[in-house]
Structures are given as structure tokens and as C-alpha cells.
DRENDO-1510 file (C-alpha; in Angstrom, 1 decimal, always signed):
<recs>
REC; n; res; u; v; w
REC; 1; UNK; -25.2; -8.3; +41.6 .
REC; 2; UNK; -23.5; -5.3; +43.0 .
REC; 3; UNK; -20.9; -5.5; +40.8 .
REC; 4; UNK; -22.5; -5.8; +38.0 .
REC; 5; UNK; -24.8; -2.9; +39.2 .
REC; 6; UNK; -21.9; -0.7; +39.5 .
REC; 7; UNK; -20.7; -1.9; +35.9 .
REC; 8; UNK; -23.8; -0.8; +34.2 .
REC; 9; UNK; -24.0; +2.4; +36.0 .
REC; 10; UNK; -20.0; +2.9; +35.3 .
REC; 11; UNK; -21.0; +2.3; +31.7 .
REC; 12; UNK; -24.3; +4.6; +32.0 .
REC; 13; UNK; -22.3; +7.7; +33.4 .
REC; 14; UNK; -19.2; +7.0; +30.7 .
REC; 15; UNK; -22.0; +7.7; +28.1 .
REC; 16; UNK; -24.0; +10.5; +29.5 .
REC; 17; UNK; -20.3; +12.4; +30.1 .
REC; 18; UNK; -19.7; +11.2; +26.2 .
REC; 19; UNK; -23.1; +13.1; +25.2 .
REC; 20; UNK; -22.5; +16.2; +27.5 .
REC; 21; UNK; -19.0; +16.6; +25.8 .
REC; 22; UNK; -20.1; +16.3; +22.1 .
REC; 23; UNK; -23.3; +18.5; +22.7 .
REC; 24; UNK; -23.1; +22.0; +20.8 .
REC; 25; UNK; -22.0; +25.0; +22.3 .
REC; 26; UNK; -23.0; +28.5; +21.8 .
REC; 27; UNK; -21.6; +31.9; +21.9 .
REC; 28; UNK; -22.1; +35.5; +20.4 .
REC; 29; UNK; -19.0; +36.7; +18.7 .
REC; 30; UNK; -17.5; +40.0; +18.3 .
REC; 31; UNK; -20.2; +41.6; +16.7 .
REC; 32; UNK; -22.6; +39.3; +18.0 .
REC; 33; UNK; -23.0; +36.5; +15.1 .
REC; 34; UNK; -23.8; +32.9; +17.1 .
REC; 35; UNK; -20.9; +30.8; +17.1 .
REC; 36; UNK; -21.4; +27.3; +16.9 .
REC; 37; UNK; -19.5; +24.7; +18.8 .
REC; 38; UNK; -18.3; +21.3; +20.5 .
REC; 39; UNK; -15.7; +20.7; +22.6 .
REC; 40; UNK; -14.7; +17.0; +23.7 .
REC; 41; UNK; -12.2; +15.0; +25.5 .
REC; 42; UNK; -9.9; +16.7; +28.6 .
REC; 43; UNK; -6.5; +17.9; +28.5 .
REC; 44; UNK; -4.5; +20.0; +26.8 .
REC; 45; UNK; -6.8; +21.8; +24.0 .
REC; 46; UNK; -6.6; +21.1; +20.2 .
REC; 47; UNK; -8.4; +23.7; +18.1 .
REC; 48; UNK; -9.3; +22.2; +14.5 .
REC; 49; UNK; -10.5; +24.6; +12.1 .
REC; 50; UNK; -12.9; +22.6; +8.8 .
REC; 51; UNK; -12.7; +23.6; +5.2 .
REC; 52; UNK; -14.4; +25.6; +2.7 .
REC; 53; UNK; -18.2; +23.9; +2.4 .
REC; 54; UNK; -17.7; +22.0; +5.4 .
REC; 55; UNK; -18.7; +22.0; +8.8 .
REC; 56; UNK; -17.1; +20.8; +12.1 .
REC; 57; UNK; -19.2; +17.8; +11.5 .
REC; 58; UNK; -16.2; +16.9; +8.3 .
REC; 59; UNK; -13.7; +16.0; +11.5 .
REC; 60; UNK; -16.2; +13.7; +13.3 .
REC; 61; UNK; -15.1; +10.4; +11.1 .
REC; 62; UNK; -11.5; +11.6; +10.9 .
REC; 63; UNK; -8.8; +8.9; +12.8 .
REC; 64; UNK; -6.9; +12.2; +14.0 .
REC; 65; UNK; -10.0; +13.4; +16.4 .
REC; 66; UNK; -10.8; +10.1; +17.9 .
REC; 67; UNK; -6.7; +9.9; +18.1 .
REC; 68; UNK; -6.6; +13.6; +19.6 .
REC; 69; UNK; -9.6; +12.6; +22.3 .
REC; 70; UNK; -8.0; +9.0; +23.1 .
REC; 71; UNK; -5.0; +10.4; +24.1 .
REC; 72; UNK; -5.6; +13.2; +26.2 .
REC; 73; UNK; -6.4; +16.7; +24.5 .
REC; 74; UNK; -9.7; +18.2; +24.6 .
REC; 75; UNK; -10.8; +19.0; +21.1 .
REC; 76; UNK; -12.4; +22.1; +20.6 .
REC; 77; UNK; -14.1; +22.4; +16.6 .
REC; 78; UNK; -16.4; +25.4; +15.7 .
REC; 79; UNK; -18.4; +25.9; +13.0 .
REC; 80; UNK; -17.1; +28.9; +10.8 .
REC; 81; UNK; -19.5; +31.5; +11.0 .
REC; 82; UNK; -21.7; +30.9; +7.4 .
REC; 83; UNK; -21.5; +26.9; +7.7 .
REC; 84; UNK; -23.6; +24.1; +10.4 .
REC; 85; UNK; -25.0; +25.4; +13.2 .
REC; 86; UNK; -23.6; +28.8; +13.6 .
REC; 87; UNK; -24.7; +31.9; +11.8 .
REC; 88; UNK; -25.2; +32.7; +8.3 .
REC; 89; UNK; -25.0; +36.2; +7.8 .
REC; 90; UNK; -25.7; +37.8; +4.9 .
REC; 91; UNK; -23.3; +41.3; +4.5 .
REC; 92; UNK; -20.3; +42.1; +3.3 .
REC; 93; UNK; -19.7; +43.6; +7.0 .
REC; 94; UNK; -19.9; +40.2; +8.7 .
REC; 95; UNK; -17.0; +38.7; +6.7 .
REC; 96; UNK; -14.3; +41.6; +6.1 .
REC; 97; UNK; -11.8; +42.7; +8.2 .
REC; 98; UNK; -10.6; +38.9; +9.4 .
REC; 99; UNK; -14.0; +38.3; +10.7 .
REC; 100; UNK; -13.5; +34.4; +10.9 .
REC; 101; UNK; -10.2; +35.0; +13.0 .
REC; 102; UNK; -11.4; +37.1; +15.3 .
REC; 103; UNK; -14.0; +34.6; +16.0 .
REC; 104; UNK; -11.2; +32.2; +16.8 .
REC; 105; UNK; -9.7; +34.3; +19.2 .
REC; 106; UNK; -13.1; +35.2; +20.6 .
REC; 107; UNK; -13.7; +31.6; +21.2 .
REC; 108; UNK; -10.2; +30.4; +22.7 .
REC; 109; UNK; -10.0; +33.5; +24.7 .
REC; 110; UNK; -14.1; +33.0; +26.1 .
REC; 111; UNK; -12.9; +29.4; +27.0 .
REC; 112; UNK; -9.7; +30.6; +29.1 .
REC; 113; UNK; -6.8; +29.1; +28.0 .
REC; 114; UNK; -3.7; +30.4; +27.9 .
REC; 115; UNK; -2.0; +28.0; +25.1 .
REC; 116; UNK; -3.4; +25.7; +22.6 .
REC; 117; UNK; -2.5; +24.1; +19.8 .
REC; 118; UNK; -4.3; +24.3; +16.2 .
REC; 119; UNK; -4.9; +22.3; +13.3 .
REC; 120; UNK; -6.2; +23.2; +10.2 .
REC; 121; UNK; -7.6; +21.8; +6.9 .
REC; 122; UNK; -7.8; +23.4; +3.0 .
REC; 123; UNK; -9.7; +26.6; +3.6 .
REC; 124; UNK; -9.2; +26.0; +7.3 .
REC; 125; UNK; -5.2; +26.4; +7.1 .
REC; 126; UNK; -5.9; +29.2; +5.3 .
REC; 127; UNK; -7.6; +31.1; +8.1 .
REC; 128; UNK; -5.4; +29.3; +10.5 .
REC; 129; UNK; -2.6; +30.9; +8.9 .
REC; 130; UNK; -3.8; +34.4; +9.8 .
REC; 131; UNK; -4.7; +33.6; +12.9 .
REC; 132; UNK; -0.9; +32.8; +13.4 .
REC; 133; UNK; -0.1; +35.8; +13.2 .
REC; 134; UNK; -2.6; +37.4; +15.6 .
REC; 135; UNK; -2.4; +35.2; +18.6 .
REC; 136; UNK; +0.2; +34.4; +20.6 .
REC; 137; UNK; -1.4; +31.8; +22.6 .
REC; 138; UNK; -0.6; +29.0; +20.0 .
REC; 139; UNK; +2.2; +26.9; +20.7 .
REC; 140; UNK; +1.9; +24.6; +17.7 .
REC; 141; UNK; +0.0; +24.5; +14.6 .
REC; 142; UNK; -0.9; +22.6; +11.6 .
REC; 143; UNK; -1.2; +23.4; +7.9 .
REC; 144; UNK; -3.2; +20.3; +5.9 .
REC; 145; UNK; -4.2; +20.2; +2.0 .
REC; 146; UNK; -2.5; +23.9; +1.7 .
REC; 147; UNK; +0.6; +24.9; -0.6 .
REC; 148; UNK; +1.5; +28.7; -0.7 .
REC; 149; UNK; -0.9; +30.7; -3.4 .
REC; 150; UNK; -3.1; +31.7; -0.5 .
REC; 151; UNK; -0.6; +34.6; +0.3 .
REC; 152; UNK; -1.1; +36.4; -3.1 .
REC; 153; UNK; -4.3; +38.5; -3.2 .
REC; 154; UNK; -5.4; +38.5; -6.7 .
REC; 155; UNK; -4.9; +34.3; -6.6 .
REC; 156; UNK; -6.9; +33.4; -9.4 .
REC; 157; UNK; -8.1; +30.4; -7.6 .
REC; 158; UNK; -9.6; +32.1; -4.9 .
REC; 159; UNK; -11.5; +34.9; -7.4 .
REC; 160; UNK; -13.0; +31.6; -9.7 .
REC; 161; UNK; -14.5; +30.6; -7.0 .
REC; 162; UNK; -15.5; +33.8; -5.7 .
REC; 163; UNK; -17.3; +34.4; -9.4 .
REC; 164; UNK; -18.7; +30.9; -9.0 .
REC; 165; UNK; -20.2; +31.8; -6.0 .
REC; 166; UNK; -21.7; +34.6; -7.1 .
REC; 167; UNK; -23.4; +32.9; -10.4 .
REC; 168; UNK; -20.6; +32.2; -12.7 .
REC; 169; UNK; -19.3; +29.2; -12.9 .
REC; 170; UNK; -16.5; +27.6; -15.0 .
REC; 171; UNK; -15.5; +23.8; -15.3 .
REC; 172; UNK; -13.6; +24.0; -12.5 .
REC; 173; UNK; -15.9; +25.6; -10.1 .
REC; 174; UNK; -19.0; +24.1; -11.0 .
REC; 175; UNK; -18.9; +20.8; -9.0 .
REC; 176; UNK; -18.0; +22.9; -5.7 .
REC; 177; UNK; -21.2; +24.6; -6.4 .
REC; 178; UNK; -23.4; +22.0; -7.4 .
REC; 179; UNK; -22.3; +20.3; -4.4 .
REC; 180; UNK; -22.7; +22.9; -1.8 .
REC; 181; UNK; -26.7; +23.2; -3.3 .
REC; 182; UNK; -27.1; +19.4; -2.7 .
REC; 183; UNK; -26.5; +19.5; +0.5 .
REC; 184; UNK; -28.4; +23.0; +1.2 .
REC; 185; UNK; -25.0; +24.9; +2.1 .
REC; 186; UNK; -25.5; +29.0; +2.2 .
REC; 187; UNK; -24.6; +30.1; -1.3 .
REC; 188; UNK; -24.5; +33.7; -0.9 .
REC; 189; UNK; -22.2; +33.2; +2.8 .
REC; 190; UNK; -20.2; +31.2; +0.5 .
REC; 191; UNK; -19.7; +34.0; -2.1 .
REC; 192; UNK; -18.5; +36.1; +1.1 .
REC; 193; UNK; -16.3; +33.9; +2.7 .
REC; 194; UNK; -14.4; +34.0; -0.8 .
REC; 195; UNK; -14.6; +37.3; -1.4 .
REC; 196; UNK; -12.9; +38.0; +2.1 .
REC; 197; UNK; -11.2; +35.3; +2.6 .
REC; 198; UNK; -7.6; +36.3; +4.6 .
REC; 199; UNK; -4.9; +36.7; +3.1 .
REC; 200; UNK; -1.8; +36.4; +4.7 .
REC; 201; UNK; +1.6; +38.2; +3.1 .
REC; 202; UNK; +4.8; +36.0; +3.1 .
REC; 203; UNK; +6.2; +38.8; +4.7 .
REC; 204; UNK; +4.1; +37.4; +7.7 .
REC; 205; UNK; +4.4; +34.3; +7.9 .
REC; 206; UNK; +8.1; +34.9; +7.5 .
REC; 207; UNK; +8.2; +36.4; +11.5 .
REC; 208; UNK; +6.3; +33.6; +13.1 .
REC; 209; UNK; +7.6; +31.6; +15.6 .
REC; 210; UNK; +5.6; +28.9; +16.8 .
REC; 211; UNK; +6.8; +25.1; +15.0 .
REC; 212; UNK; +4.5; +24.6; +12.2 .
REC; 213; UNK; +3.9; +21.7; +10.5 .
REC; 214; UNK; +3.0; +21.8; +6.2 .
REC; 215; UNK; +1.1; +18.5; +5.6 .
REC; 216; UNK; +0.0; +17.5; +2.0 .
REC; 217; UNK; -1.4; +14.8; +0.1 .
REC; 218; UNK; +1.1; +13.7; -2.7 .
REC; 219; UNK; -1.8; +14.2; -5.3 .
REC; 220; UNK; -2.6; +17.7; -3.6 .
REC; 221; UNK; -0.9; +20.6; -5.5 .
REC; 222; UNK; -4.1; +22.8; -6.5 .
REC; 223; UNK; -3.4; +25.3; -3.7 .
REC; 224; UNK; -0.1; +26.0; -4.8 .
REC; 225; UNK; +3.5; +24.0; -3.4 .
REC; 226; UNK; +3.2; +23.3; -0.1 .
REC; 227; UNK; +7.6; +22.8; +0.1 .
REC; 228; UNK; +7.1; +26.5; -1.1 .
REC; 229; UNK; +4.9; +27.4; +1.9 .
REC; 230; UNK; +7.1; +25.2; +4.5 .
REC; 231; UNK; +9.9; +27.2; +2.9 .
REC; 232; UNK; +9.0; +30.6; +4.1 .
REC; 233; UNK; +8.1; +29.4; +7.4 .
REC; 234; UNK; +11.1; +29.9; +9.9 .
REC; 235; UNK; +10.0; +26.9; +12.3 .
REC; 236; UNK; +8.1; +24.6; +9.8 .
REC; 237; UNK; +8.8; +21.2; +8.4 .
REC; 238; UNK; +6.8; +19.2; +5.9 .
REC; 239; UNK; +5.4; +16.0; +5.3 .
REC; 240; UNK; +3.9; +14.8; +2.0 .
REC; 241; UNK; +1.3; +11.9; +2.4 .
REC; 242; UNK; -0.5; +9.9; +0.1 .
REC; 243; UNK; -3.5; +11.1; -0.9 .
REC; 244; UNK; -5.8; +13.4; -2.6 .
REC; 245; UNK; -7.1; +16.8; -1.5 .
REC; 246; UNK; -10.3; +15.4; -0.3 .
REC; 247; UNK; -9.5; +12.4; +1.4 .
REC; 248; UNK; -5.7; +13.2; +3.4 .
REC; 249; UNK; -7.4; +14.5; +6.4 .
REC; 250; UNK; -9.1; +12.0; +7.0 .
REC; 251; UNK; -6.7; +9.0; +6.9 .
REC; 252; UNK; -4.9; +7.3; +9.5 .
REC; 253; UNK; -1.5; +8.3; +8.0 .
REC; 254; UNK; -2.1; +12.3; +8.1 .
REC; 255; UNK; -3.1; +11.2; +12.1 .
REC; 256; UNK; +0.3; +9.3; +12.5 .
REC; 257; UNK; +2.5; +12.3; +11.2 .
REC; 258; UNK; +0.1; +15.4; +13.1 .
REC; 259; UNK; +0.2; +13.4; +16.7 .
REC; 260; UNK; +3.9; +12.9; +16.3 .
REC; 261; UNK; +4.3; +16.7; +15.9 .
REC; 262; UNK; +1.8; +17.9; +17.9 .
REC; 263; UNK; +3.3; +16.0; +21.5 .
REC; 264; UNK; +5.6; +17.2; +23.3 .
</recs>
């Protein structure tokens, strides 16, 4: 009997620690937009940055989070300011100047570490990318779903959807939008986080010097080449996987080829 009392209360305390790491966290940025939160697991720390209408919430069914957490790192996955839990503000103010980034840094630097490692997804590479090049503090990153044609300003990609979300829509935009209004998503933050989304110059990403891994499903090319983004990289490789834009992140393969990189 006192076994099995010290089972079920082994098993009570394993859970309650499991709720207490997965509740959300809070914090005022910068200028003082609430930053949403979680941070799970313990060990070395993971930062993993979600995609344009998405929230942290898009890495909880992923294989590489419950991979990150089963093996030792403690995962730390905010919402963008504009998406879940964390602020939606509404000026052109909130979002310029690297806003997102500097959130980022805000965050890593409030929780005191002094290296990390960072993974990011789609829209979430793209702002990982400038972060990059603002804080040292990252030892390793990855670059999912991305190919290069973030680092040209006038990317005609990036101004569709800007238009789109702004009330004109073509047939290539108008899904995105019809789905971010299905599931209630913040139209005009949207329409800001496109308008100022970061740009990062080759020129850039040409003097980084952290390793870097390119990862991108083999049916994956909308955002550009992502051989031509590994190429301009000094310390990058790349790894093509199958899969679509939508899906890679998710699958155990993309998992496999990010924990092999990401250990030391």
C-alpha cells in the first residue's frame, strides 16, 4: 500500500510539474505590448519562433517539440505580438523598426540566458533571420519552409499579401485570408506584420557566424530557393525533406534532421 501510495503521488506531482511548465507566461515588452508565452521541459533552451497566422499553439502537435522536451532542452515558444494570447496592437508604431525582434531579445534576455538555440518556421525564419543578426547569444539556428526572396524588399510576395491584408485580395492571397477570418485571427495586425515585416539584406546574412541549418520541404519553393539562401550563409547546410509548405514542420522527418543539427 505504500508503494503504491508513493506511485500515485509520483504520478500526481509528474503532472502538476507538466501543467506548471505548459501554463502561459507573461511579460511587457519594449514598449510595453504583453508578450505571450510558455516555456517547458529543462535544459538547455530551444527558442521556436511560429509562422505567419499562427500561434505558438501550431508547435504543440509537432514531433520536433515533444522530441526537444524528451531529450533535455527547455522549450521556450512565444506568441508573436498580433497572434494567441499576446497583444494585438493596432499602429503602424508597434510593428516598425524590428518590433518582433526586439521582442525576442526582450524575452531571452528577461529569462537570463546566456546562449540558446533557435528554430524557426515560414514567417518565423523570416524574423529569425533578423534576429541573427542582432543577438549574439545564439549558438545555433534553424531556417524551415524559407528559400531566399525574404531579403529583397519590394518581394512581390510579401506586398500581395500585404494588399490582401488590407482588403485586396488576388487568387493567391485570398485563402490566407479567408482562413485567418475563420478562425477569428486580427486582420488589421496581420496587414502590419506584412507591411513591416524584416527584411534582412544578403549583405547580412553573409557575416553571420553561428551554423545554420536551411530546411525545406521538397514541394516548398514559394518563398524563393532555399539552396540559394543556404548559399549565402557562411556556416549553413541544407536539407530538403519531403513535404509541402504546410505540413514539413510538423513531420517526424524535419524532427530527425533539426535534432541531429541542433546537439552537440
Amino acid at each position: 500500500m505504500v508503494l503504491k501510495n508513493k506511485i500515485v503521488l509520483g504520478l500526481i506531482s509528474l503532472f502538476l510539474a507538466q501543467v506548471l511548465n505548459a501554463q502561459i507566461h507573461y511579460f511587457n515588452s519594449f514598449d510595453d505590448t504583453k508578450i505571450a508565452y510558455t516555456m517547458e521541459g529543462t535544459g538547455e533552451p530551444v527558442l521556436l519562433v511560429h509562422g505567419f497566422i499562427q500561434n505558438r499553439k501550431s508547435w504543440d502537435k509537432t514531433v520536433l517539440k515533444k522530441e526537444l522536451i524528451s531529450r533535455g532542452y527547455k522549450v521556450i515558444v512565444p506568441d508573436l505580438r498580433g497572434n494567441g494570447d499576446s497583444d494585438k496592437p493596432q499602429k503602424n508604431t508597434a510593428y516598425s523598426d524590428h518590433a518582433e525582434v526586439k521582442d525576442l531579445i526582450f524575452l531571452m534576455n528577461k529569462l537570463g540566458f546566456e546562449k540558446y538555440k533557435a528554430i524557426g518556421y515560414s514567417r518565423g525564419s523570416i524574423v529569425l533571420a533578423k534576429l541573427l543578426t542582432e543577438d549574439k547569444k545564439i549558438e545555433k539556428a534553424v531556417l524551415g519552409g524559407m528559400g531566399i526572396d525574404f531579403t529583397n524588399p519590394n518581394w512581390t510576395r510579401r506586398l500581395q499579401f500585404t494588399d490582401a491584408f488590407n482588403g485586396t485580395t488576388n487568387e493567391m492571397t485570398k485563402g490566407a485570408v479567408d482562413y485567418a477570418n475563420s478562425i477569428n485571427a486580427d486582420i488589421k495586425s496581420l496587414y502590419l506584420q506584412q507591411k513591416f515585416q524584416p527584411v534582412t539584406p544578403v549583405s547580412d546574412l553573409r557575416n553571420l557566424e553561428m551554423k545554420v541549418l536551411v530546411i525545406a520541404g521538397d514541394q516548398d519553393l514559394d518563398n524563393g530557393n532555399p539552396q540559394d539562401l543556404a548559399d549565402v550563409i557562411p556556416n549553413a547546410i541544407l536539407k530538403v525533406v519531403p513535404g509541402n509548405h504546410n505540413e514539413t514542420y510538423k513531420k517526424e522527418v524535419f524532427s530527425k534532421e533539426v535534432m541531429e543539427f541542433i546537439k552537440d
